[in-house]
C-alpha positions, -999 to +999 in steps of 0.1 A: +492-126-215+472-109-186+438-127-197+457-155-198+471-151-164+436-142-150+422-171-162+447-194-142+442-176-108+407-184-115+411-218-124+432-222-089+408-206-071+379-225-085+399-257-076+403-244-040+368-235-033+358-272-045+383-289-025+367-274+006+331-285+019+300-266+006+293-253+041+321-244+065+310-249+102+329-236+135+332-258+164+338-249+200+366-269+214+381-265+249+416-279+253+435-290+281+462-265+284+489-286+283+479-290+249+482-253+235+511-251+210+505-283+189+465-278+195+468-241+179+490-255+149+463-281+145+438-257+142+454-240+116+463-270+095+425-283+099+409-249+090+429-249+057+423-284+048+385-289+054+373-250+060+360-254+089+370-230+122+379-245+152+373-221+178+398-226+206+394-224+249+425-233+266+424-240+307+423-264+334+406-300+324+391-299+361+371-264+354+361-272+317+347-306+337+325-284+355+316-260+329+303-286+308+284-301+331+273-271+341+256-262+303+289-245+286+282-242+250+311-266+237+308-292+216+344-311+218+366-318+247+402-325+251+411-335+282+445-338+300+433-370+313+412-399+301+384-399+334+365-366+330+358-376+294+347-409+306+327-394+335+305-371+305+303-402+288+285-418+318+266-390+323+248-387+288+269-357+281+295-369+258+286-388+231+291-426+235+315-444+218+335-411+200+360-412+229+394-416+216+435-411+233+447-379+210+479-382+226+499-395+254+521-366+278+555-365+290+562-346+321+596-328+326+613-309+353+624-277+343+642-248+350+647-213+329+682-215+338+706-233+311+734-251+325+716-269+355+705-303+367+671-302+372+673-339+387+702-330+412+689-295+422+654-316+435+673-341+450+695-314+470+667-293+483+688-263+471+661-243+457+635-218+465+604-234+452+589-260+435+561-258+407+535-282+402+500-280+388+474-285+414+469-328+414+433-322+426+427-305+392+453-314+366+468-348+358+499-333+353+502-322+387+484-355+401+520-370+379+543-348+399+531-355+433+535-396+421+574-387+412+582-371+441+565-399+461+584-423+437+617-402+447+609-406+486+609-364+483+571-359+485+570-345+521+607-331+521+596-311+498+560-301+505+567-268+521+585-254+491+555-268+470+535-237+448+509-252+429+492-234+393+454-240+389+464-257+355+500-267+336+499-230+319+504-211+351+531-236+366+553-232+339+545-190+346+561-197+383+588-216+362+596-193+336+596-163+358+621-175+383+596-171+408+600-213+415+633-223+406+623-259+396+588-268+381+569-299+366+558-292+335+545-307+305+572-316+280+554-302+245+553-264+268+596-268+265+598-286+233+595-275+199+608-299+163+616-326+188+641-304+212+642-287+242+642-253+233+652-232+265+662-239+303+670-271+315+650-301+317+647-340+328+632-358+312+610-377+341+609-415+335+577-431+322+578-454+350+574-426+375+537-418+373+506-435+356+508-431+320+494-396+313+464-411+286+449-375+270+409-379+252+388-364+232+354-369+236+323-356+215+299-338+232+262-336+234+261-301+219+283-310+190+263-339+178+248-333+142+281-308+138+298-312+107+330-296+116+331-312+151+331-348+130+356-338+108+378-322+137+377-353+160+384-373+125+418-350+116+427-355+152+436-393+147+457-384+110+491-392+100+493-350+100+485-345+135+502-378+147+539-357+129+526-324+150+522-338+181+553-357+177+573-329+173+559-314+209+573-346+230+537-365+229+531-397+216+502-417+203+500-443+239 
């Protein structure tokens, strides 16, 4: 019985190790940081399927922008927008033609208190700040400047205004009460297609220019097994259901 049962671990594990590639590479990857939560599930999901490690930076599209350009040692890019992919594309620094839209964003006004009206409260003034990521920097902030502007609100509010270098550290001044109000991204709030704290609205599409996310090969990653393969898993049925489940869509 115990040879037997020996001999069909090793048979399972035998059929793992050929499902995988021969040679597992690593990738570098930076990600905007909207994209965290579903990028990090991702990564696990894509490391079990192919063996392959994606190795994960997180931060402002803006600075990544300039890192690249400026020699950082990654290989793929998602953006939080679609024109700093475009722009290393233009430069020779992206590979041509392996641009794709990973996903489309929702932004969302949100507070950590339950029970509010995010909508009304802006609309009232009644708060003590604002957050929004800095629009110079991040698309999602460049989207909540264009919905306040949309709301006639933009300089009403301007002097309550405290802006986060990326999406990450707006929802900080968010979640710590230290801005009442805050425009976020909808997959940092939403988890299995829900809301899962605070209080949000849901900001109309029509609002602010569609917020169009790429991924873009670079330069460094060309000849990269891993870096193929991740950009490949990225347009799947499997990631299309994750990304879902975060409030993003396909565009």
């Amino acid at each position: 019985m115990l040879l037997t049962r020996l001999k069909q671990t090793l048979i399972a594990i035998s059929a793992t190790l050929m499902a995988l590639p021969l040679y597992a590479d690593e990738v570098m990857v930076a990600v905007a940081s909207n994209f965290t939560a579903p990028m990090q599930e991702i990564a696990a999901a894509f490391a079990q399927k192919t063996g392959h490690k994606a190795t994960l930076s997180f931060g402002s599209s803006g600075k990544f922008l300039a890192q690249i350009q400026n020699g950082a040692p990654f290989e793929v890019f998602l953006s939080a927008d679609q024109a700093k992919p475009v722009k290393l594309e233009q430069a020779g620094t992206a590979v041509a033609g392996s641009r794709f839209t990973y996903a489309q964003g929702t932004l969302a006004l949100w507070s950590a208190s339950a029970g509010l009206d995010p909508q009304a409260l802006l609309q009232s003034g009644d708060f003590n700040k604002v957050a929004l990521a800095n629009p110079k920097l991040a698309p999602y902030g460049a989207a909540a400047v264009q919905t306040l502007e949309k709301l006639g609100l933009a300089e009403k509010t301007r002097s309550h205004w405290v802006m986060g270098e990326n999406i990450s550290q707006t929802w900080q001044f968010a979640s710590t009460g230290n801005a009442k109000i805050g425009f976020v991204a909808l997959s940092q709030i939403m988890k299995n297609g829900a809301v899962t704290s605070g209080s949000a609205w849901l900001i109309p599409a029509t609002y602010y220019q569609p917020i169009r996310q790429d991924a873009v090969l670079l330069k460094k990653g060309e000849g990269n097994a891993a870096a193929a393969a991740l950009l490949e898993y990225l347009q799947s049925d499997e990631v299309n259901a994750v990304i879902t489940r975060y409030g993003y869509s396909r565009g």
